[in-house]
Structures are given as structure tokens and as C-alpha cells.
C-alpha positions in Angstrom: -12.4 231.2 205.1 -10.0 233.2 203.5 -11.7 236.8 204.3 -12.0 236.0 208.0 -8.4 235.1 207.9 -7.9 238.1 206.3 -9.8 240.2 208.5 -8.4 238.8 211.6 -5.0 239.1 210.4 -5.3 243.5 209.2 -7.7 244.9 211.7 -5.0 244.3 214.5 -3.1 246.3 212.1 -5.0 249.4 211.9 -5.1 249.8 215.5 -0.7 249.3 215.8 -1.1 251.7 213.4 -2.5 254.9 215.7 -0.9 253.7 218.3 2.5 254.1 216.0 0.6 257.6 215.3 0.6 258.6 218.8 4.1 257.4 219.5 5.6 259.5 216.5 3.4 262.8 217.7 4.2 262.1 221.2 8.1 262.2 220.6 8.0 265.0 218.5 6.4 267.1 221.5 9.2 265.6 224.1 11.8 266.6 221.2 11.5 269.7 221.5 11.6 270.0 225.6 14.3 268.0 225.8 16.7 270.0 223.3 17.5 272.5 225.8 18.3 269.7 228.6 20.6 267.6 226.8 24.1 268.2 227.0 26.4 269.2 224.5 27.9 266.6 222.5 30.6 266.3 219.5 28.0 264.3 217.6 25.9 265.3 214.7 22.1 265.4 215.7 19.3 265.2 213.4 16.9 268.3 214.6 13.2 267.0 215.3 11.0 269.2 213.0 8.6 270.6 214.6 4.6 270.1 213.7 3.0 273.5 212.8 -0.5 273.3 214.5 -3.5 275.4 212.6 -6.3 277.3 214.9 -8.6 276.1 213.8 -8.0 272.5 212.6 -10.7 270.7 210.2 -12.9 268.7 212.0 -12.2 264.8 210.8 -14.7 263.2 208.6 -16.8 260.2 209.8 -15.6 257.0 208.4 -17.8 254.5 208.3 -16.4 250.5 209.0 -16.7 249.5 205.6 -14.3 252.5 204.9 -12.0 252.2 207.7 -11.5 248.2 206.0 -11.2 249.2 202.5 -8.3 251.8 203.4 -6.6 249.0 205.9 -6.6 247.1 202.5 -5.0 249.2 200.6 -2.5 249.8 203.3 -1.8 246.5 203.3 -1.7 245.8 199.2 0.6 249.1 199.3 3.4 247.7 201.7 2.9 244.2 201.1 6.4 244.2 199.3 8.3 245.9 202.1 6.8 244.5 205.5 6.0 241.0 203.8 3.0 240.7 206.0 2.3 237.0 205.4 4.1 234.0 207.3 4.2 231.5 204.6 7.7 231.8 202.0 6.6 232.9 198.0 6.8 230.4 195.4 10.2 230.0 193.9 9.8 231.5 190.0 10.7 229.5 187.2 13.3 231.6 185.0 11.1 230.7 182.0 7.2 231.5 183.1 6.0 229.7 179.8 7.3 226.4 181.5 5.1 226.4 184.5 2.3 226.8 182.9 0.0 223.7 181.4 -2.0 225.6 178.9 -1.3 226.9 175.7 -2.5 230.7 174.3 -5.7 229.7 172.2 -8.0 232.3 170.7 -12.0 231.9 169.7 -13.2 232.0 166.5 -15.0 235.2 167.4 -11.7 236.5 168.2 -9.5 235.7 165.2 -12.3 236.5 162.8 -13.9 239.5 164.6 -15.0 241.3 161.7 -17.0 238.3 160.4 -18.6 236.9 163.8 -20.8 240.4 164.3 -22.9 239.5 160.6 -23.6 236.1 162.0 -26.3 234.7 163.7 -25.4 233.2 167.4 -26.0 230.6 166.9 -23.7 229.9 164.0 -21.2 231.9 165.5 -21.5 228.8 168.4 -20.9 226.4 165.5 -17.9 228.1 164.0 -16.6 228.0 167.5 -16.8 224.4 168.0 -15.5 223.8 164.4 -12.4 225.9 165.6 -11.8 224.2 168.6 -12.1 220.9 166.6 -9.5 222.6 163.9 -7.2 224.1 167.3 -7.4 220.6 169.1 -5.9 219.0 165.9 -3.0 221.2 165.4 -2.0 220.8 169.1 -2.0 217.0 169.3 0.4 217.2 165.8 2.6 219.7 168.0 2.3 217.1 170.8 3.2 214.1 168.9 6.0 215.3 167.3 7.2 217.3 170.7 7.5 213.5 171.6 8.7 211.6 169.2 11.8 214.8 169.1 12.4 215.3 173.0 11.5 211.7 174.1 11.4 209.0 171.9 14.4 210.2 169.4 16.9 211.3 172.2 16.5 208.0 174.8 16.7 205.6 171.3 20.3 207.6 170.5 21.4 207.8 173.9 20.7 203.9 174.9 18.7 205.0 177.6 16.3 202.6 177.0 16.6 199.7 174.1 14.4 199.6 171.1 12.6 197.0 172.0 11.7 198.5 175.2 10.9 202.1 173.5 8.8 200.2 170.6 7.1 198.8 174.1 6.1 202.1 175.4 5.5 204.1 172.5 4.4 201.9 170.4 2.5 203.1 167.6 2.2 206.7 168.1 4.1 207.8 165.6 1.7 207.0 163.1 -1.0 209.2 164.3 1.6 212.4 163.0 0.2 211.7 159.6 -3.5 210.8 160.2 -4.1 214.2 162.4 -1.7 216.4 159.8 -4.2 214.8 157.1 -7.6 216.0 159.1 -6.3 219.0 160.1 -5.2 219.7 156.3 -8.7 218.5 155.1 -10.3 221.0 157.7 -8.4 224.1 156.6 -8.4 223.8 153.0 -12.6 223.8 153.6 -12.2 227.3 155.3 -13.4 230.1 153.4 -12.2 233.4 152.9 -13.8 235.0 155.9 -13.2 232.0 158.2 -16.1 230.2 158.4 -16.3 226.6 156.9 -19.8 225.7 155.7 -20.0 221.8 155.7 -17.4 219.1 157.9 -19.7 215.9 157.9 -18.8 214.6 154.4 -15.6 215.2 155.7 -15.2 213.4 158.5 -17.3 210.6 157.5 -14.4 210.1 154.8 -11.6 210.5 157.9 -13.2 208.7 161.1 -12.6 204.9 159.8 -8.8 205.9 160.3 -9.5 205.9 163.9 -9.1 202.4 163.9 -5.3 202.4 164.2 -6.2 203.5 167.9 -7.0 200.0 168.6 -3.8 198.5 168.7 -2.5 201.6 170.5 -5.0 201.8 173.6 -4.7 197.3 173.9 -1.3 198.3 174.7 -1.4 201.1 177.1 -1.6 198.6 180.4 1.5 197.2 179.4 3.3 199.8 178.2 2.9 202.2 181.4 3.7 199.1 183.5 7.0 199.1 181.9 7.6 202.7 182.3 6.9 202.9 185.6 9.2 200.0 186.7 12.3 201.5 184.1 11.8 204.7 186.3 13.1 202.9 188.9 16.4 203.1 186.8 18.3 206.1 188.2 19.2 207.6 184.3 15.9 207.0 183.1 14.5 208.9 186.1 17.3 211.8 185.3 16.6 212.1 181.6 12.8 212.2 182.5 13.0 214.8 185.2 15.0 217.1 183.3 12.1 217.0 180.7 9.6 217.7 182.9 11.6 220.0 184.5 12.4 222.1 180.7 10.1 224.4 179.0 8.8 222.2 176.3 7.3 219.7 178.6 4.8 222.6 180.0 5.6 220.5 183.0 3.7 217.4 182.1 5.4 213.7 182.7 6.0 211.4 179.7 2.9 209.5 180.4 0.9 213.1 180.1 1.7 213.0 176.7 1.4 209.0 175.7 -2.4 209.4 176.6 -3.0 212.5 174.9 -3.9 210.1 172.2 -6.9 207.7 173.7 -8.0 211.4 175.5 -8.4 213.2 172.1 -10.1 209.6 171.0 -12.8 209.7 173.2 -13.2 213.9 172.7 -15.0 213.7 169.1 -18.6 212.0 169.8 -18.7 214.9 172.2 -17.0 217.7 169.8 -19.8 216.3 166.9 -22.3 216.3 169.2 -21.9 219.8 170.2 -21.4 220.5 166.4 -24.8 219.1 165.3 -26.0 221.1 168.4 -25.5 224.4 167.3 -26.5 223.0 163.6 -30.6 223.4 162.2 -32.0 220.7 160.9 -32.5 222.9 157.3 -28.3 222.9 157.4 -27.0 220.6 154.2 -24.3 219.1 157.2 -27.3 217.8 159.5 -28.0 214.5 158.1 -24.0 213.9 157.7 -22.9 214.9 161.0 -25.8 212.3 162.1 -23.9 209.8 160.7 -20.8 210.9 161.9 -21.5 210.7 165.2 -23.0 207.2 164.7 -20.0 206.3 163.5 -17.8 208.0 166.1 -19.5 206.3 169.0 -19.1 203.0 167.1 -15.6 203.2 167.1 -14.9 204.4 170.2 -17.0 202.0 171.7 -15.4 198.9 170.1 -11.6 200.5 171.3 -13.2 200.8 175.1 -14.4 197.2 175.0 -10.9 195.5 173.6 -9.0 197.8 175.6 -11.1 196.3 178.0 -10.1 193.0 177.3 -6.6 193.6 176.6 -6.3 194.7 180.2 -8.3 191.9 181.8 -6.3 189.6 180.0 -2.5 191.4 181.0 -3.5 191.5 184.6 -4.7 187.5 184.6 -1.7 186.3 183.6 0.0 188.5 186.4 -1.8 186.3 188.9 -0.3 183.8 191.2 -1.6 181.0 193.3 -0.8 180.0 196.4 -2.9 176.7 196.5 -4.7 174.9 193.3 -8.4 175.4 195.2 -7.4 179.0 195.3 -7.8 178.8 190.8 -11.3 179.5 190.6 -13.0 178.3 187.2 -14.6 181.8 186.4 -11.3 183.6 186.3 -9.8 182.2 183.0 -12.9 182.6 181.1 -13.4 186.7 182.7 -13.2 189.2 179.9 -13.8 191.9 181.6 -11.9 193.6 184.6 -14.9 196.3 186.0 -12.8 197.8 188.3 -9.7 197.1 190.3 -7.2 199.0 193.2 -4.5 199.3 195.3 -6.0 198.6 198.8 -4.9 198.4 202.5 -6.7 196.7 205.4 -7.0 197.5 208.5 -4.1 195.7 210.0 -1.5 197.8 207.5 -1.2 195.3 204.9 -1.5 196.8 201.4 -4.2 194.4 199.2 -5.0 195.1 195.1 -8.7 193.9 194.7 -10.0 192.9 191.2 -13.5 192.8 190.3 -13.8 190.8 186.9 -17.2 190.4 185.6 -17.9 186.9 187.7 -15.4 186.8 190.3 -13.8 188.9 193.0 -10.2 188.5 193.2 -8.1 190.2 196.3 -4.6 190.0 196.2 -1.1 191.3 197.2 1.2 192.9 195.3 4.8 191.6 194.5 7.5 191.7 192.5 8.6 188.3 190.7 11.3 188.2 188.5 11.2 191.9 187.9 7.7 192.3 186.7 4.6 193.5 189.5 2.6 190.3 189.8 -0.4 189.8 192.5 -0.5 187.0 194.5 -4.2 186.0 195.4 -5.2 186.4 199.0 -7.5 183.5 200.5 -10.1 182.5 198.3 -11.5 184.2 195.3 -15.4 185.1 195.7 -17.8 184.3 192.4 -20.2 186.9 192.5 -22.9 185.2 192.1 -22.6 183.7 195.4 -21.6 187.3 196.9 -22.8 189.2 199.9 -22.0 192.9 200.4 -22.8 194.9 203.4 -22.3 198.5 203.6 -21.4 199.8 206.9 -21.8 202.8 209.1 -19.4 204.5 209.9 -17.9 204.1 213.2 -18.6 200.5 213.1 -15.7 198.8 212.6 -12.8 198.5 214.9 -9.2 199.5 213.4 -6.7 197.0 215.0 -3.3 194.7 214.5 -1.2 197.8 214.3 0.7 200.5 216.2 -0.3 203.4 214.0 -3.8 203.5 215.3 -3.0 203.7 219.0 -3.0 206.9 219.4 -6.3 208.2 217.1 -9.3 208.7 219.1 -12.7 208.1 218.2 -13.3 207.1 214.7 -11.1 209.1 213.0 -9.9 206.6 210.5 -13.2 204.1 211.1 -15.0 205.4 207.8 -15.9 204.2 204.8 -15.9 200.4 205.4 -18.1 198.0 203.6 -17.7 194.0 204.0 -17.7 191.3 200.9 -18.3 188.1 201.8 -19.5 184.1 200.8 -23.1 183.0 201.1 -22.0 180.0 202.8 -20.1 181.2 205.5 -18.0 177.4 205.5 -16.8 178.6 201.9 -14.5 181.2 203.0 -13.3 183.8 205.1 -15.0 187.6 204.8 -13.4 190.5 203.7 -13.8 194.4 205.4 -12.9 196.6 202.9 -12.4 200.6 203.4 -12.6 202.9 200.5 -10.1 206.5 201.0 -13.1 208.6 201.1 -16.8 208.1 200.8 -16.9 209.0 197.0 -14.9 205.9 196.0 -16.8 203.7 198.8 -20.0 204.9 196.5 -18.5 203.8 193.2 -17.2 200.1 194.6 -20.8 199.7 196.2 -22.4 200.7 192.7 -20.0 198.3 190.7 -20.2 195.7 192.9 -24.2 195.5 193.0 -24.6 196.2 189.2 -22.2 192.9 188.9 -24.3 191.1 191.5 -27.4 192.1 189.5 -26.3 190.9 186.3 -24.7 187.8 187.8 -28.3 186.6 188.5 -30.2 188.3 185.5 -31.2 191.0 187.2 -30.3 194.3 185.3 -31.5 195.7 182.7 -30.1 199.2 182.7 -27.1 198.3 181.2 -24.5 195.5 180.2 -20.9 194.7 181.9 -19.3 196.3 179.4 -20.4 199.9 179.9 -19.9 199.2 183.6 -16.4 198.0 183.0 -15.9 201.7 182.7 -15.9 202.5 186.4 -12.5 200.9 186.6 -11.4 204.5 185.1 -12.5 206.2 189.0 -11.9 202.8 191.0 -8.1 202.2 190.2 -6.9 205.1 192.8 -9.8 204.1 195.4 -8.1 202.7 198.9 -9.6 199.8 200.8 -9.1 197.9 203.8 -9.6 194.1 204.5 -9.8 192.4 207.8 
């Protein structure tokens, strides 16, 4: 795409320019004739040069198309700054480059130790990579953390931009990780030898991990805590103080909520970083048998976080559930510990919907505010999934109607992606035709609905609910439509 709307845009510009090559040549001839015809004037004229012309003039060389483009090229790189040749306005430049940019200046082990890495085998030289990136990724989440506990959490607390109790809400306790990282981080560079390399980190970290546990309380919190940011945004000098952050050099443009989840996203990092560790590690290596453990361990933890995080955010977004009718409180939903996926939704009359798929129960609803909190009002009557029937549909076969914004799109333009949820027994309750935004999130509601289906009535055995429940991660932004 781009080269043909390159080419189409230069080659026109190679032939303006000989026909601005013939112009020039032509006037300089017609100069010279008309010198003697024009009459005399008081004003200065600028005498035409004229163009000495050899005998015998050198016959041109043959220039083949792929030359002829890669001179128009140049042509064009060379007076891009004076003719501007392209339509669309340049970016305006931040007056402090570092600030636009989301990455920070990291070097490889292979770089900082260059004169060690060439007497090492590859494949060691791999595992002393991974070992620095482990060592790198510490030191910047310290930087991090106290980057927001000095430009965030210090300056809104003295300022009364927020009350304590509502900052003790958000950040909660993120200020303890400073020490536990500082203390891994120290552990990890007092084991690295003179030349760089550190020899064992499984004893190590099998000593460290069980501090990981402080994450627990953190990540059961996160639900509630970005709920309540997002609704104090709404107050206009939160929103300032926050946008003149993002807007400053130390925020490398990232929001406030970039950096409260840097925490659970380095959490999740280390069965991967110790997996890539013991990758690159033989099985002769003294640090094989402990980094087995240490993974082990790693996955443990991080698993038992995921699933009470899990519940923690099932049970914040049940208690933000309001009935219209008493028959509308179906039994399953008190007792649902899981939430496997939920979203913000619209159907096909224009009405926005929030669905929520809890491990027995689908829930669709309508979002609200109530007494200053976002609270979802249940929409006709809740469907257990065991006595659920999903339909995937073709596209094109569902009619968009009940609004004015679809009057004027033809065909199926906006007829995609719809799949329909419904009772067994019809006489139960009413169906629902939902639309995913694009066919990737249709895939994932069809998958997580049919895995809960599946173990509703015994039937899987590739998995339980609670590695499912993490498709709620990709479903949240999915939109649907219900008719």
C-alpha cells in the first residue's frame, strides 16, 4: 500500500519535471531574440545567460526504469523540506523528545560486558541475558514505584486533591513493594562476579519468591480501586493534575493507571523469565534442580493471586447488581465465584447492555449510576447456563433496526458478528442477539460461553473454570448487541 501510493504520487513528478526542463530551455532561446525588440526602460533587467552549446554533445546514457525511480527518489528525499510534497500536516514535537517516548535506553548483557560474552559459549551467553533482563526489569519497577509514590501519590495527598482515604483506596499497598524489589535486586547484584556473569539465582529466589504474597491483597483490590479512579476523574482538578502528568517528561506519557498495574504485570512476568532461565540452563548446571523448584513455586503463587483476584472481582461486581423484580434474583448468582468474562455491550436498537458471564449464570444488564457509584441494573431475566442455547450466526443474518443511525448503511455493513443466547424453554424467557465489535472477540465469547456450557453439564475435561475465568482479560473491551 504504501509504495503504490508512493509511486503514484512521484512519477507524475518526474514528467512536470522535463516539462519544467523544456520551459526553462525554451525561454532562454526566446530571451535572447527578444532583447533587441524590447523597448528601452529605466528599470534594471537581469540579462538571461545564455547556454553555450558543444558540437558535438555526449550522447545521453540509457537509463533503465528502475534508475529513472531511484533518482525521482532522491529528488524527492532531497526537496522534501522545501516543496513539502505530502498533504497531511507533521506531528507537533514535544520540546523534550525523552517525554514522548515509552521505552527506556536498556543495554544487553553482551553489550555492557563485551569483553566477557566472546569466551562464552552461546548458550550461556543466552542465560546471562535473561538473568540481566531479570536484574534490568527489577531496577525499573523500583524507579517506577518510587516515580509514583513522588509525582502521584505524595503531591495529590499534600495538595487535597484527593483524601487519604480515597488515595489509601487507589494505591493501596504499593508502597511496600519499594523494599521487597530493592531487596531482590540487591540480592541479585551482590551474586554478580567480577566479569559480570552470576553463576547460580535459584537458591536465591527460592529464598525471595514467598514475598510475593503481599501481591494478594494488592491485585483483590485493583477492581475497586480503578473504579474509583475513573469516576474521581470526572472531577475537573483531578483530571488537571493528571493530565499535566501525563503530559511531563517523567510520565514517558503513560496515565496513572499505566503505572498502578506495572505491579500485577511484572507478577505474572517471572514463571516466564525462570522458564526461559532454566531454558538456556544444562541439566549438569548446579542451578537446574533449584530453578525447577522455583518455577514450581512461581506458578503456584501466581496462580493462587489469579484465582482470588478472581473472586474478589466477581464478588465487587455482584454486589453492584440491581433488580428490577424479585424473580429477576436468580439462585446461582449469590453462590457464583467466578466472573469468566464480562463487557460493555450495545444492541442493535442503540441501547448500551454490560453482559456477565459468571461460572453458572448469564447476567445482561444496563449500566447506571446510583448514588455516585456505576451499578448494573439486570435486563430481563438472567439465563443459568445449564439450561443455555447459543447459536452462532452468519453474517448478514440479522436485521439492524429500532434506530435512525442505520438508515442510511447499505447492505450488511454493520450486520456482522452476531451470535444469539437463549432459554431452552422458550416460555422461560425472552432471547438475546448479541454482536461482538469484530470477529476476534465474537470467537472468544463463543469459546467461553461453550467451555461454561460444557462444564455446566460435566462435559469438559480440558480444563477447570478457573483457568477459563482468564478470558475475561480479552472479553472486557469486546462490544455486543442484544435484540
Amino acid at each position: 500500500m504504501v509504495a503504490t501510493g508512493l509511486l503514484g504520487f512521484l512519477l507524475p513528478m518526474r514528467g512536470r519535471r522535463k516539462d519544467e526542463k523544456k520551459g526553462r530551455s525554451s525561454m532562454g532561446e526566446m530571451g535572447v531574440c527578444m532583447e533587441q525588440e524590447e523597448e528601452p526602460t529605466n528599470k534594471r533587467v537581469k540579462p538571461v545567460s545564455k547556454v553555450a552549446v558543444t558540437t558535438n554533445p555526449v550522447p545521453p546514457s540509457k537509463v533503465t526504469p528502475l534508475r529513472r525511480l531511484s533518482q525521482t527518489i532522491q529528488r524527492t528525499i532531497s526537496l522534501r523540506s522545501d516543496n513539502q510534497l505530502f498533504s497531511f500536516s507533521p506531528r507537533s514535537r514535544s520540546r523534550n523528545p525523552s517525554a514522548a517516548s515509552k521505552r527506556r535506553n536498556s543495554k544487553l548483557w553482551s553489550e555492557t560486558f563485551d569483553h566477557v560474552s566472546e569466551e562464552l559459549s552461546a548458550k550461556e551467553v543466552k542465560r546471562q541475558e535473561v538473568i540481566f533482563e531479570l536484574m534490568q526489569g527489577e531496577q525499573q519497577l523500583v524507579d517506577d514505584l518510587n516515580l509514583v509514590k513522588k509525582n502521584y501519590y505524595e503531591p495529590m495527598l499534600k495538595l487535597s486533591i484527593m483524601s487519604s482515604e480515597e488515595l489509601s483506596e487507589i494505591f493501596s499497598t504499593l508502597e511496600s513493594f519499594i523494599p521487597l524489589h530493592e531487596d531482590l535486586l540487591r540480592r541479585l547484584l551482590a551474586m554478580r562476579q567480577a566479569d559480570g556473569t552470576v553463576h547460580e539465582v535459584g537458591p536465591t529466589l527460592l529464598n525471595w519468591l514467598p514475598g510475593l504474597h503481599a501481591y494478594e491483597r494488592y491485585c483483590c483490590n485493583q477492581v475497586a480501586a480503578k473504579a474509583l479512579l475513573d469516576y474521581k476523574k470526572q472531577n475537573r482538578q483531578v483530571e488537571n493534575f493528571l493530565r499535566l502528568c501525563q503530559e511531563s517528561a517523567f510520565s514517558r506519557r503513560l496515565d496513572l493507571w499505566n503505572f498502578l498495574d506495572l505491579p500485577r504485570s511484572r507478577l505474572v512476568k517471572y514463571p516466564l523469565l525462570l522458564k526461559e532461565i532454566l531454558k538456556q540452563t544444562g541439566t549438569d548446571h548446579p542451578d537446574w534442580a533449584h530453578l525447577q523448584e522455583v518455577i514450581a513455586l512461581s506458578q503456584d503463587i501466581v496462580g493462587l493471586i489469579n484465582s482470588r483476584t478472581g473472586e474478589a472481582e466477581c464478588q465487587y461486581y455482584k454486589k453492584r447488581l440491581l433488580y428490577l423484580y424479585d424473580s429477576q434474583q436468580d439462585a446461582t448468582i449469590p453462590c457464583s465465584r467466578i466472573l469468566l468474562c464480562h463487557g460493555e455491550l450495545k444492541n442493535s436498537k442503540g441501547q448500551r447492555l454490560h453482559v456477565f458471564l459468571f461460572e453458572a449464570v448469564l447476567v445482561i444488564t444496563r449500566p447506571l449510576s446510583r448514588e455516585e457509584q456505576l451499578c448494573y441494573q439486570v435486563y430481563r431475566q438472567p439465563i443459568p447456563v445449564q439450561d443455555l442455547v447459543l447459536e452462532d450466526l452468519p453474517d448478514g443474518e440479522v436485521r439492524l433496526g429500532g434506530s435512525i443511525r442505520g438508515a442510511f448503511i447499505t447492505g450488511n455493513e454493520r450486520a456482522k458478528n452476531f451470535f444469539r443466547v437463549s432459554f431452552c424453554e422458550r416460555s422461560r424467557g425472552q432471547s438475546h442477539t448479541l454482536q461482538a465489535n469484530d470477529a476476534f472477540n465474537k470467537q472468544q465469547w463463543l469459546s467461553c460461553l461453550r467451555r461454561a456450557m460444557m462444564a455446566s453439564r460435566g462435559e469438559d475435561s480440558t480444563g477447570s473454570l478457573t483457568e477459563l475465568a482468564g478470558l475475561s482479560i480479552h472479553c472486557t473491551d469486546s462490544t455486543m448487541e442484544e435484540g
